[in-house]
SERO-352688 format. One record per residue (C-alpha): residue number from 1; x, y, z. Coordinates in pm, 1 decimal, padded with zeros to 6 digits. Example, Ala and Ser with C-alpha at 12.3 -4.5 7.8 and 13.67 -1.06 7.14 Angstrom:
BEGIN
@pos:1	east:01230.0	north:-00450.0	up:00780.0;
@pos:2	east:01367.0	north:-00106.0	up:00714.0;
This chain:
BEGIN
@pos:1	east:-15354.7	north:-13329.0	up:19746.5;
@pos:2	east:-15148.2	north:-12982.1	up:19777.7;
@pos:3	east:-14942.9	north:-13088.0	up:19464.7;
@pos:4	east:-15281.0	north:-13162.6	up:19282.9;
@pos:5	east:-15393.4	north:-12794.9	up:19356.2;
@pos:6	east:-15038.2	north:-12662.6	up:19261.3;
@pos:7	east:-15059.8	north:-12832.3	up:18931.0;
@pos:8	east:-15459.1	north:-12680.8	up:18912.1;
@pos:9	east:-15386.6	north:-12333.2	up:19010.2;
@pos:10	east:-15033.0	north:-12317.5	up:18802.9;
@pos:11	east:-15279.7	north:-12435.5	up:18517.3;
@pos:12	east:-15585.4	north:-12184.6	up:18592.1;
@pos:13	east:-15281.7	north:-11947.3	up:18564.1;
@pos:14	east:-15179.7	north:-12032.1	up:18254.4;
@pos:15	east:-15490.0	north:-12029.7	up:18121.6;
@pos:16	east:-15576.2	north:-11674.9	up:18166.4;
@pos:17	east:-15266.7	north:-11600.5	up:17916.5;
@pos:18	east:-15457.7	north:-11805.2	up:17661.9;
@pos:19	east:-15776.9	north:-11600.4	up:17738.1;
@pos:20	east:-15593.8	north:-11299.3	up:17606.1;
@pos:21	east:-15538.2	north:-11382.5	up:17277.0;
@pos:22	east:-15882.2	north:-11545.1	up:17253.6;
@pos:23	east:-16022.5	north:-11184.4	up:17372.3;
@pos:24	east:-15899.1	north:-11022.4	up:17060.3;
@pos:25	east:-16097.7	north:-11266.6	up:16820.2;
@pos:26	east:-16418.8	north:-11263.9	up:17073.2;
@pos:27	east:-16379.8	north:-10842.9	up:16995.8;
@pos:28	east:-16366.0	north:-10895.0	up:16592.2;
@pos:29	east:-16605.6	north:-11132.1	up:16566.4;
@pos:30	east:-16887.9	north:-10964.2	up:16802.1;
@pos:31	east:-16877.9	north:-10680.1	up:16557.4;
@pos:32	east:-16836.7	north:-10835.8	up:16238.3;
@pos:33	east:-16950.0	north:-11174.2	up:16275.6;
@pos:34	east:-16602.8	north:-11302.2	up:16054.2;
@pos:35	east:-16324.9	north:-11496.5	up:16270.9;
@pos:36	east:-16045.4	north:-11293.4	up:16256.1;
@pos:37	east:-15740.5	north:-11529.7	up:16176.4;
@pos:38	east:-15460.9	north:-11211.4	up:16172.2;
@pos:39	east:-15503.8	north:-11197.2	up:16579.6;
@pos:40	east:-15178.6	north:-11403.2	up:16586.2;
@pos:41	east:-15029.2	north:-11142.0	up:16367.0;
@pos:42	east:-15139.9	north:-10873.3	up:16554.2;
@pos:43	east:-14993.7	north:-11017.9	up:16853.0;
@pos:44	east:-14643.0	north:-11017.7	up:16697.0;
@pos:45	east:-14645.3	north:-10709.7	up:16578.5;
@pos:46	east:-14729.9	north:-10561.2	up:16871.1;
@pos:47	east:-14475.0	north:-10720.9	up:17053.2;
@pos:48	east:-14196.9	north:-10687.5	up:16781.9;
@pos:49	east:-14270.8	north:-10325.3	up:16705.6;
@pos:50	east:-14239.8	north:-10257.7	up:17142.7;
@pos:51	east:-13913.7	north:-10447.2	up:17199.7;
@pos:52	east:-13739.2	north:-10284.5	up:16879.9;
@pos:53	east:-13838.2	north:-09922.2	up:17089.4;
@pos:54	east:-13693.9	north:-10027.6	up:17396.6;
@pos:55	east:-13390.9	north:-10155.5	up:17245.6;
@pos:56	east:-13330.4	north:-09818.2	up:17049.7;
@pos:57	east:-13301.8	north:-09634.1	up:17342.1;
@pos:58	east:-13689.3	north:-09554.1	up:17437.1;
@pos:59	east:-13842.1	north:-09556.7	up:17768.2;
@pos:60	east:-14118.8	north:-09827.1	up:17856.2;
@pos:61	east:-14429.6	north:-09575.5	up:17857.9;
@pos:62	east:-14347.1	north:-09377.9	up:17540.0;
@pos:63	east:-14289.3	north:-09747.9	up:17403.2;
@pos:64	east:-14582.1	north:-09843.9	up:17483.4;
@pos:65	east:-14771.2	north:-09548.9	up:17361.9;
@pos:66	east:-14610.4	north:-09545.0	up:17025.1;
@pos:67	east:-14698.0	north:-09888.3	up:16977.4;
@pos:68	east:-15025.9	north:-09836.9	up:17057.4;
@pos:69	east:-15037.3	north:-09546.9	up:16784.5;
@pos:70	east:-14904.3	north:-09775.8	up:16569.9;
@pos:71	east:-15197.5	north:-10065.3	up:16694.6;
@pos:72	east:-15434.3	north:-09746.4	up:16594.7;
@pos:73	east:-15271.4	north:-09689.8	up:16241.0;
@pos:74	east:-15292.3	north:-10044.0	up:16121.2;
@pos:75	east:-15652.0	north:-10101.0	up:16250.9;
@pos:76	east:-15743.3	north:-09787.3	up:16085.3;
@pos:77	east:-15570.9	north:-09920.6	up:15754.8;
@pos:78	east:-15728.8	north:-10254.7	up:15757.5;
@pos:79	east:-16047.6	north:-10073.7	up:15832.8;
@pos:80	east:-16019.9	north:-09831.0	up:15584.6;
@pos:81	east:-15855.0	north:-10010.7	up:15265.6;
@pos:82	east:-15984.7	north:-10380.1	up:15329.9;
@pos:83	east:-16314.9	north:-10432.3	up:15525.1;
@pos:84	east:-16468.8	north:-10101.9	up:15399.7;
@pos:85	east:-16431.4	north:-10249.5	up:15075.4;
@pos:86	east:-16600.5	north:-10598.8	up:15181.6;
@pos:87	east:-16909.2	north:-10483.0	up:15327.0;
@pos:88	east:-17217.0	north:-10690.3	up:15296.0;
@pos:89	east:-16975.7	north:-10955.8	up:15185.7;
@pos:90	east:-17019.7	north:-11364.7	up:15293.4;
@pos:91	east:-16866.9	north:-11400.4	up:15602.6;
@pos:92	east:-16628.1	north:-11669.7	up:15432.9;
@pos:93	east:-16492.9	north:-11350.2	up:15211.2;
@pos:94	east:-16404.2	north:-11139.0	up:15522.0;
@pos:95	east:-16215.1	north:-11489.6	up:15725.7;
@pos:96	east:-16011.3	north:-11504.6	up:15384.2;
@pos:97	east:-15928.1	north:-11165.3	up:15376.8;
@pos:98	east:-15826.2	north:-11207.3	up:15739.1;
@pos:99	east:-15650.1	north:-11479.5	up:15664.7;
@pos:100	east:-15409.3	north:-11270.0	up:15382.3;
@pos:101	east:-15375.9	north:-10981.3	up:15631.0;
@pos:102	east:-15195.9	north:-11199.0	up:15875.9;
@pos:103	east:-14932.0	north:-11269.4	up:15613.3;
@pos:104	east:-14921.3	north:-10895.7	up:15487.8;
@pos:105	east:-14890.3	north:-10788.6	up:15868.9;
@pos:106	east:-14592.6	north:-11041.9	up:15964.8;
@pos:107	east:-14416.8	north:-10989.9	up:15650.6;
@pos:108	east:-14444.1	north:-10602.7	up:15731.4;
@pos:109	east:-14316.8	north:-10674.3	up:16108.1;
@pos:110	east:-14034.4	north:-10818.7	up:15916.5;
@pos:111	east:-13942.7	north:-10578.7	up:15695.2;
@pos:112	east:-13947.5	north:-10293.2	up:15962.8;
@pos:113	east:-13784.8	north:-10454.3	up:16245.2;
@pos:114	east:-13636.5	north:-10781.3	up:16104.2;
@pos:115	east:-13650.1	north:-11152.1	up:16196.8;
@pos:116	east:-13453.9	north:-11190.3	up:16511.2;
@pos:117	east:-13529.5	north:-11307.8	up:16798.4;
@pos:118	east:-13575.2	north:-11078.3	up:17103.7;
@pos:119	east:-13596.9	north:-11101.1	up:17452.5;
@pos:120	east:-13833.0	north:-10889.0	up:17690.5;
@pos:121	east:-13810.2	north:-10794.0	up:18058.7;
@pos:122	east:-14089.9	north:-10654.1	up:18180.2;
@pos:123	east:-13987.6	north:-10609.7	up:18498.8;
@pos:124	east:-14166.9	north:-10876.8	up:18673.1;
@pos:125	east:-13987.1	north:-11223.2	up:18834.6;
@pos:126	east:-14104.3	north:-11490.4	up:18729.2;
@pos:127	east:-13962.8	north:-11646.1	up:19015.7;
@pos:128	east:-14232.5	north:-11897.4	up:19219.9;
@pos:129	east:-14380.0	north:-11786.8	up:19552.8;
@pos:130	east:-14509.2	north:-12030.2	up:19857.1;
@pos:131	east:-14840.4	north:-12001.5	up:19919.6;
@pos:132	east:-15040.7	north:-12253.2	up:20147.3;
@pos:133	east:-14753.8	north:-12548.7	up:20102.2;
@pos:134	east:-14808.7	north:-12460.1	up:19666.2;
@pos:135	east:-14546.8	north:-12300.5	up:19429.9;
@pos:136	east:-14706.8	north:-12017.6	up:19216.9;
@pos:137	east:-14595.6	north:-11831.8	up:18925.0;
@pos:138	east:-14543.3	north:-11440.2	up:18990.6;
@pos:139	east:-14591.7	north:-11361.1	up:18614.5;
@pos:140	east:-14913.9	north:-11568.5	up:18603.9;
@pos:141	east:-15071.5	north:-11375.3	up:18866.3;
@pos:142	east:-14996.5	north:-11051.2	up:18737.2;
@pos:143	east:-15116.8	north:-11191.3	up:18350.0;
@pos:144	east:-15414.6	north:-11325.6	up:18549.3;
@pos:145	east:-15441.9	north:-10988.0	up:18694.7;
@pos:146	east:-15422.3	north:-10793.5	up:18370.1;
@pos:147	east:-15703.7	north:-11012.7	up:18206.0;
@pos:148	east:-15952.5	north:-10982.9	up:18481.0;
@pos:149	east:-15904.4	north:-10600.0	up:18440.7;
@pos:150	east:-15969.6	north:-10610.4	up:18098.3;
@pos:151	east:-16235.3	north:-10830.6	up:18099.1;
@pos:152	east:-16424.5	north:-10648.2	up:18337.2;
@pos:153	east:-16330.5	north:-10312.2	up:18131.3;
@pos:154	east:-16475.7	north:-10454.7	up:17782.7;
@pos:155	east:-16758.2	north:-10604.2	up:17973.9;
@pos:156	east:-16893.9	north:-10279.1	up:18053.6;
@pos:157	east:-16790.7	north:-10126.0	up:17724.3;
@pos:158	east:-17027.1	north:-10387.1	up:17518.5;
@pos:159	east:-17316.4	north:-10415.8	up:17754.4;
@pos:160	east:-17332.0	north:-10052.3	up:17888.0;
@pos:161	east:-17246.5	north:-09829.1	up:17679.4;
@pos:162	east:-17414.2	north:-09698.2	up:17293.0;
@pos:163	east:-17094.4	north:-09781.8	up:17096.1;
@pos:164	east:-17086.3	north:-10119.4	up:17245.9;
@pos:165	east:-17473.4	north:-10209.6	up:17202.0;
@pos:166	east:-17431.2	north:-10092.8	up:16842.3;
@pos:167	east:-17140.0	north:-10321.9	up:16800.9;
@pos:168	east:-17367.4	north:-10636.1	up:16921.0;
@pos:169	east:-17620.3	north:-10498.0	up:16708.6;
@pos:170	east:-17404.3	north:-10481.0	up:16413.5;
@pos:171	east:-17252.8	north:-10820.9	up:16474.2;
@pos:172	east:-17632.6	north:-10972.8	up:16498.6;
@pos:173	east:-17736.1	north:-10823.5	up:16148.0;
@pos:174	east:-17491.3	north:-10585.5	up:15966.1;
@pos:175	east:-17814.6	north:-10452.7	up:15716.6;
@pos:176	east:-18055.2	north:-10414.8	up:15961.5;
@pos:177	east:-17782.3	north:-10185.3	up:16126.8;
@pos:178	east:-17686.4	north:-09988.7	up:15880.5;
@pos:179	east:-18071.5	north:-09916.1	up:15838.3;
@pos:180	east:-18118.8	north:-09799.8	up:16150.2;
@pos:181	east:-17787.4	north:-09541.4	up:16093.3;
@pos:182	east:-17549.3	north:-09713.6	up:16247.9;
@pos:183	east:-17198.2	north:-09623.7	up:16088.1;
@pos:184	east:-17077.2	north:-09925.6	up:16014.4;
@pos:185	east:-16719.0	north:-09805.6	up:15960.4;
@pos:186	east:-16684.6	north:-09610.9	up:16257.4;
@pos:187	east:-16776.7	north:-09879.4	up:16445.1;
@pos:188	east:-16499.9	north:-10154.5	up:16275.9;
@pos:189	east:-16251.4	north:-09884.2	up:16336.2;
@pos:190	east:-16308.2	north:-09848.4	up:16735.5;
@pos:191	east:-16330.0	north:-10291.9	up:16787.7;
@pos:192	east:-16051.8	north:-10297.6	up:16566.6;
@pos:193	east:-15848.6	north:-10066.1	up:16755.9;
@pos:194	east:-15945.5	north:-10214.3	up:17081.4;
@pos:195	east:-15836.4	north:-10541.5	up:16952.1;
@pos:196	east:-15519.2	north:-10433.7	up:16870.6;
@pos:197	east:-15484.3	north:-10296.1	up:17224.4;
@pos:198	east:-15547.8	north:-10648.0	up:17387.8;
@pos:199	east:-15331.4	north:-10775.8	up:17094.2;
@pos:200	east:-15044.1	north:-10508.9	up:17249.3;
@pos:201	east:-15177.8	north:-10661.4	up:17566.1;
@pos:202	east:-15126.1	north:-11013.3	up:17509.3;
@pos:203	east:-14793.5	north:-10956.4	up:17328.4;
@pos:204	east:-14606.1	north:-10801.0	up:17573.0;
@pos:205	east:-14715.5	north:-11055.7	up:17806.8;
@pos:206	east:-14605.6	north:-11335.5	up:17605.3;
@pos:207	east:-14337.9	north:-11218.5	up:17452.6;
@pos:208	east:-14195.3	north:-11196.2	up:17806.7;
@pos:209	east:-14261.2	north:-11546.1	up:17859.9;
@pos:210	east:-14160.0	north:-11702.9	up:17536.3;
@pos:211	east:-13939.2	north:-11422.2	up:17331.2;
@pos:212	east:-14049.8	north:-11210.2	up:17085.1;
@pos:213	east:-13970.1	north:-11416.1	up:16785.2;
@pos:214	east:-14226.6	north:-11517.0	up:16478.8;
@pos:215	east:-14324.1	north:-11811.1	up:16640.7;
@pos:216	east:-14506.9	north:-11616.9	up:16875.0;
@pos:217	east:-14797.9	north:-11579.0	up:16644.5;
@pos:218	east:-14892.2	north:-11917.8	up:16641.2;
@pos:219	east:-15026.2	north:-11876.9	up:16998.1;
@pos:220	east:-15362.0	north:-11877.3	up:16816.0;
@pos:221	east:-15376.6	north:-12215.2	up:16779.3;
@pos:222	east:-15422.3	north:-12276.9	up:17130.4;
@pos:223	east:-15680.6	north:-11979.6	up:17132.1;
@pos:224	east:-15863.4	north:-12201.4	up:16937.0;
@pos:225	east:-15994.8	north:-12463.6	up:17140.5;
@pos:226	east:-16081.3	north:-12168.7	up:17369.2;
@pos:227	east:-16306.5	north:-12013.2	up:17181.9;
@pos:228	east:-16492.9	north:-12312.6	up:17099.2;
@pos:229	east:-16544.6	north:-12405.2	up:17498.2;
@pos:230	east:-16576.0	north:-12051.0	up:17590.2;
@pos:231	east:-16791.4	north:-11919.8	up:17276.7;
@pos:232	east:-16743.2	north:-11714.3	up:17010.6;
@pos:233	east:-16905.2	north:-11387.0	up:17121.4;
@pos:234	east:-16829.0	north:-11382.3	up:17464.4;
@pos:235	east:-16566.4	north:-11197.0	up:17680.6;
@pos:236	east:-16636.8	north:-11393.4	up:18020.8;
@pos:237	east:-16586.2	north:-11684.4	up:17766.1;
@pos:238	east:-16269.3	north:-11655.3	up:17687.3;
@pos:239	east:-16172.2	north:-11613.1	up:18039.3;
@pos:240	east:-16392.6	north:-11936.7	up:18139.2;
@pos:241	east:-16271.6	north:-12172.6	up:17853.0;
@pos:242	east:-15899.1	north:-12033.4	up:17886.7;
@pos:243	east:-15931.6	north:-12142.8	up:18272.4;
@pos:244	east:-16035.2	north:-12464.9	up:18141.5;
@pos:245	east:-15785.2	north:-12527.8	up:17867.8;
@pos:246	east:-15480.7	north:-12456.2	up:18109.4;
@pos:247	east:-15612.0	north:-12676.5	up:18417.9;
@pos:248	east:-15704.4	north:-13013.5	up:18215.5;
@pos:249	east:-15434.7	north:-12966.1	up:18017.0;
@pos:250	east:-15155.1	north:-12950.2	up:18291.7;
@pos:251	east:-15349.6	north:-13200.1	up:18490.9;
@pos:252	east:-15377.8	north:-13468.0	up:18194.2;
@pos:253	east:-15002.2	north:-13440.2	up:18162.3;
@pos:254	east:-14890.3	north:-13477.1	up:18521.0;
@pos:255	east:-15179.9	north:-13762.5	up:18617.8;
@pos:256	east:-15185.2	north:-13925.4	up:18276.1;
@pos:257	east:-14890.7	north:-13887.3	up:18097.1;
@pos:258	east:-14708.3	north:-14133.9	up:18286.3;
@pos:259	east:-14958.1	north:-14370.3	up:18132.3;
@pos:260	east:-15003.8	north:-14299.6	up:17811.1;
@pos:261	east:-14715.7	north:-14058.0	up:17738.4;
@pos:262	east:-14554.6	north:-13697.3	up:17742.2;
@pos:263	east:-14630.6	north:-13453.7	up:17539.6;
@pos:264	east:-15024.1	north:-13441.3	up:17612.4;
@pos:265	east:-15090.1	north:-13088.3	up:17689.6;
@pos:266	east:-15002.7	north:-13041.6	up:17277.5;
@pos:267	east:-15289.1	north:-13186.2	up:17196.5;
@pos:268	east:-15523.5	north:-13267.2	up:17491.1;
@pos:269	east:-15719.9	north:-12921.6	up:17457.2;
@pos:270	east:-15815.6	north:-13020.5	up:17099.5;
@pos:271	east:-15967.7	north:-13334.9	up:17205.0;
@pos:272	east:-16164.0	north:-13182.6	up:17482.7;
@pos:273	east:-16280.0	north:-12869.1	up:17231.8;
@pos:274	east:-16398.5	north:-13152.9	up:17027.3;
@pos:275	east:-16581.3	north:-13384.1	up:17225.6;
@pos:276	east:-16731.8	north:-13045.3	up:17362.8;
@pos:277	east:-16840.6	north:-12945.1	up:17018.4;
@pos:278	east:-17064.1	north:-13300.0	up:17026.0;
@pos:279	east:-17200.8	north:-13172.1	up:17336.3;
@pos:280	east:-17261.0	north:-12782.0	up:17277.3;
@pos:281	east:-17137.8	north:-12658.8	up:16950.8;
@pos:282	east:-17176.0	north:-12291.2	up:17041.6;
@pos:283	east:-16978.0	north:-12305.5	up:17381.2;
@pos:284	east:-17079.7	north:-12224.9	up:17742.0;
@pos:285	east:-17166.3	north:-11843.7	up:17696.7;
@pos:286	east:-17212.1	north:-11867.2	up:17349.8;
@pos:287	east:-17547.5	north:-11731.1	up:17160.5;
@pos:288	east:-17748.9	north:-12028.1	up:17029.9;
@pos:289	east:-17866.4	north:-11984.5	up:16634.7;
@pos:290	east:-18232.1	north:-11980.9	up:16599.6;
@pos:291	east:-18285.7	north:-12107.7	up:16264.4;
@pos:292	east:-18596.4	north:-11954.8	up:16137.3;
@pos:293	east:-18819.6	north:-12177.0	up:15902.3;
């Protein structure tokens, strides 16, 4: 029983690191209503354009604040030259310029800071800890940490204050907004920028864990199956289908995969995200379509 709830809590854990990267679509999509497939990008840029500061010499903070600037500069590009331009468009229009802007952004990672692989301290041991008879992870707690600050933080941001109301509004019915006044740019420009915060967020974090390297932006993937347990336009979610995704995956491949094979946890949170869409297609938080006749 205490290695069951070792393997559970290690997975919860995990899971919260997931929840990070679904965050920054939940953000996107809440105020535009378009899944935004350059997340992963955004991600690796972060995380490339931080490392390549620290390794020329600059300390962590000012790192971390120029990359941030730089978060800032590309959301208010992509803003600005791409879904100003696309306004009022079908929502399949915005994913597939989404889908191009993950290219343009890792092909402009590349050409700034190159294509090797880099490793990141962050100053925290990874080293496991005793608790209670169990062996925990000191990175996932503090990533488990970080996301249950920012998930409270954005929380409050969309349900209490104006810019976040607008943004729900905006996300419910982009005419009927911009009827009522709201500035539909301004508004792209601040979720965008906010995603590319948790995107900083999530990069440093798992560029610690894995190395900041190209692959890192396929950490959507696994986002994916998250969103669709969690739901697409919630915060609490992400954090709720990420905690779900990490435990059954780490428990299916300790307690089954000496049955029916390793390598389970690659593909065991795509079954589940399935048989869950049979079940609930718009996740446990997510905001059931009224279809009007």
């Amino acid at each position: 029983m205490s290695f069951f709830f070792e393997v559970l809590l290690g997975g919860l854990l995990a899971g919260v690191m997931y929840s990070l990267v679904a965050i920054g679509f939940v953000l996107i999509y809440k105020a535009s209503g378009v899944f935004n497939f350059a997340q992963g990008s955004m991600v690796l840029f972060a995380a490339l354009t931080f490392v390549s500061l620290l390794e020329r010499g600059i300390s962590f903070w000012l790192a971390f604040v120029l990359t941030l600037l730089a978060m800032v500069a590309l959301a208010w590009t992509i803003e600005r030259w791409v879904l100003r331009k696309l306004v009022n468009r079908p929502p399949i229009t915005l994913f597939m310029a989404t889908l191009g802007l993950s290219y343009i952004i890792e092909g402009l990672a590349q050409s700034l800071w190159g294509a090797q692989v880099h490793g990141l301290d962050l100053g925290i041991n990874d080293e496991p800890f005793e608790f209670q008879g169990m062996l925990l992870s000191q990175f996932d707690i503090f990533a488990a940490c970080v996301a249950g600050i920012l998930v409270l933080v954005l929380s409050v941001f969309f349900n209490k204050t104006r810019t976040g109301i607008a943004l729900r509004a905006v996300a419910d019915d982009q005419l009927a907004a911009l009827a009522v006044g709201i500035k539909l740019e301004k508004l792209w420009l601040i979720v965008w920028t906010v995603a590319g915060f948790v995107g900083l967020v999530a990069g440093l974090l798992w560029g610690a864990r894995l190395g900041v390297q190209f692959s890192l932006s396929l950490v959507v993937l696994k986002a994916l199956p998250v969103l669709i347990i969690g739901g697409f336009t919630s915060i609490s979610g992400s954090i709720v289908g990420g905690l779900i995704i990490g435990a059954s995956e780490k428990l299916a491949e300790v307690f089954l995969g000496a049955y029916i094979g390793g390598g389970i946890e690659n593909w065991f949170p795509y079954m589940l995200a399935m048989l869950f869409l049979l079940v609930r297609p718009t996740g446990i938080f997510g905001e059931r379509q009224i279809e009007r006749v």
